[in-house]
ZAGUSE-691973 format. One line per field, with one value per residue (C-alpha): residue number from 1; z, x, y; residue in three letters. Coordinates in Angstrom, 1 decimal. Each point is the difference from the previous one (the first is absolute). Example, Ala and Ser with C-alpha at 12.3 -4.5 7.8 and 13.67 -1.06 7.14 Angstrom:
REM ZAGUSE-691973
seq: [1/2] .
zz: [7.8/-0.7] .
xx: [12.3/1.4] .
yy: [-4.5/3.4] .
type: [ALA/SER] .
***
This chain:
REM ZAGUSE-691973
seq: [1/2/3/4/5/6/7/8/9/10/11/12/13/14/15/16/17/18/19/20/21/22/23/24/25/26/27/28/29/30/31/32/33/34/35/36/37/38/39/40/41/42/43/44/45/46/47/48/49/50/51/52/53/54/55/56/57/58/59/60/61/62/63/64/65/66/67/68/69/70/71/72/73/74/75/76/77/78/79/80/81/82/83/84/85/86/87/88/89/90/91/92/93/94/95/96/97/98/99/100/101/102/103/104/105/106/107/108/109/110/111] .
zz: [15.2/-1.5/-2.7/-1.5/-3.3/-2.8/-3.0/-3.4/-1.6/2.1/0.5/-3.0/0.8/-2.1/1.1/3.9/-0.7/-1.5/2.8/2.9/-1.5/-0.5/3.4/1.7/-1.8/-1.1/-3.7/-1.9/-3.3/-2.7/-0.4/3.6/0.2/-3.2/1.0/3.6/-1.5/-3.1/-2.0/-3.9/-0.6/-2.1/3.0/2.3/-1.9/-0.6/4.2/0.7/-2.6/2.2/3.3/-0.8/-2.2/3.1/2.0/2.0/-1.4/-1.6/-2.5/-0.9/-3.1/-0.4/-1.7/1.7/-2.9/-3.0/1.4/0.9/3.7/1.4/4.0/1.8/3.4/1.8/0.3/3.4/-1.4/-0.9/3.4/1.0/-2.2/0.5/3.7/-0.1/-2.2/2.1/3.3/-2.0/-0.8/3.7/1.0/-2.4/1.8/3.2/-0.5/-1.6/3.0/-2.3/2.0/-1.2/0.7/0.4/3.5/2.6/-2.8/1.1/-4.1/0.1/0.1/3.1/2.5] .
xx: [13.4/1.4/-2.1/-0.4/1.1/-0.2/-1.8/0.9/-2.6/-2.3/0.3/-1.1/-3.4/-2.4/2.0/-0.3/-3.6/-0.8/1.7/-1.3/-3.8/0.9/1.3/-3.1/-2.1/0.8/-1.7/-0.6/-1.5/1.6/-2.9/0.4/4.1/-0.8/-2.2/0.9/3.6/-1.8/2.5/-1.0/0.0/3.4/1.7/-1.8/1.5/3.2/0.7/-1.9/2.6/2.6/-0.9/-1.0/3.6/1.7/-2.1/-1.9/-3.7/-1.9/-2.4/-2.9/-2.3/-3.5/-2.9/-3.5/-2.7/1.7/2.0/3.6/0.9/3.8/1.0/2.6/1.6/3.3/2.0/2.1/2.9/-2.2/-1.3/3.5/2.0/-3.4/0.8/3.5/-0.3/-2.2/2.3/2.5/-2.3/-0.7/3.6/0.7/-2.9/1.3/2.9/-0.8/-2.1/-3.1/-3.4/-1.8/-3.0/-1.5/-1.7/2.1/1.4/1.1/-0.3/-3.9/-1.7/-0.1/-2.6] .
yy: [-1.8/-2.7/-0.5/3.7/-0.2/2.7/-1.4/1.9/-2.6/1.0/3.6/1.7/2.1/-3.1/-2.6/0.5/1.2/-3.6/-1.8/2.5/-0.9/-3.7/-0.5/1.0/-2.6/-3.4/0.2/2.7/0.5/2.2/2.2/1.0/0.1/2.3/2.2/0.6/1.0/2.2/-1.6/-1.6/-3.7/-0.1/2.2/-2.7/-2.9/1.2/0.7/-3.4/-2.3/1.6/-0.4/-3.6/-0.8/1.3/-2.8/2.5/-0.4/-3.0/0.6/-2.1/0.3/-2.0/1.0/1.1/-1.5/1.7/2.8/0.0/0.5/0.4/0.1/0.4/-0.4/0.4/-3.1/-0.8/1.4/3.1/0.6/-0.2/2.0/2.8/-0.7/0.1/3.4/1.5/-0.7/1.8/3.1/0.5/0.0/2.7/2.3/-1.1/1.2/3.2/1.5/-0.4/-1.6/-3.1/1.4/3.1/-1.1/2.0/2.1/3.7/0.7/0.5/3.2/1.9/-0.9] .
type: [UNK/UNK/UNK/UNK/UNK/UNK/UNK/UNK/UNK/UNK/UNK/UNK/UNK/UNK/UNK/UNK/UNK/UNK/UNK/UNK/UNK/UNK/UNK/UNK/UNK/UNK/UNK/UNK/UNK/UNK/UNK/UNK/UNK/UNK/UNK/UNK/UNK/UNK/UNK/UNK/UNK/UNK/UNK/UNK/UNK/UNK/UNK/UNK/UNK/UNK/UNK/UNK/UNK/UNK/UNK/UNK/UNK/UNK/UNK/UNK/UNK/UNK/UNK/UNK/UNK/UNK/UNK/UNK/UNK/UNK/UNK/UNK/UNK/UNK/UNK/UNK/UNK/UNK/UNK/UNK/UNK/UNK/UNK/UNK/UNK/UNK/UNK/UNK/UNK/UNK/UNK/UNK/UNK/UNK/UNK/UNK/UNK/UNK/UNK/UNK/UNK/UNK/UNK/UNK/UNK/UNK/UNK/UNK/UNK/UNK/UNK] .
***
């Protein structure tokens, strides 16, 4: 595949979490990218300043009434770098015998 690329940016365990979560939506708010990762808000910041100075996420901040509220989203050259990364991760099963999937997997429990 072409474009399979490792990504060391994007590899560590938080980092590809964030991505993974923000590629199946196109917004989503801290609070949720926090707590569906179980990860604390300075942990959360940190990954996030990353991922966007790299150009992979944009962040947006706006208030709702009084209250502070931060999103965030993949950018183009996140989807493709996650894309690209990805590509790369499933060449390196592929070529280790290892399954995708567990459907039509001999590794279950005996029938």
């Amino acid at each position: 595949m072409s474009g399979a690329r490792f990504d060391e940016l994007i590899h560590s365990p938080t980092r590809l979490a964030i991505v993974a979560m923000l590629a199946a939506a196109e917004w989503a708010s801290f609070a949720v990218i926090r707590d569906g990762l179980g990860v604390s808000d300075s942990a959360l910041s940190k990954q996030l300043a990353l991922l966007e100075n790299a150009g992979y996420v944009e962040i947006r901040k706006s208030f709702v009434g009084k209250r502070p509220r931060t999103t965030a989203r993949l950018t183009p050259a996140g989807r493709a770098a996650f894309a690209g990364h990805v590509a790369a991760l499933e060449e390196l099963l592929a070529r280790s015998g290892v399954p995708l999937s567990s459907t039509g997997s001999s590794t279950g429990p005996p029938g």
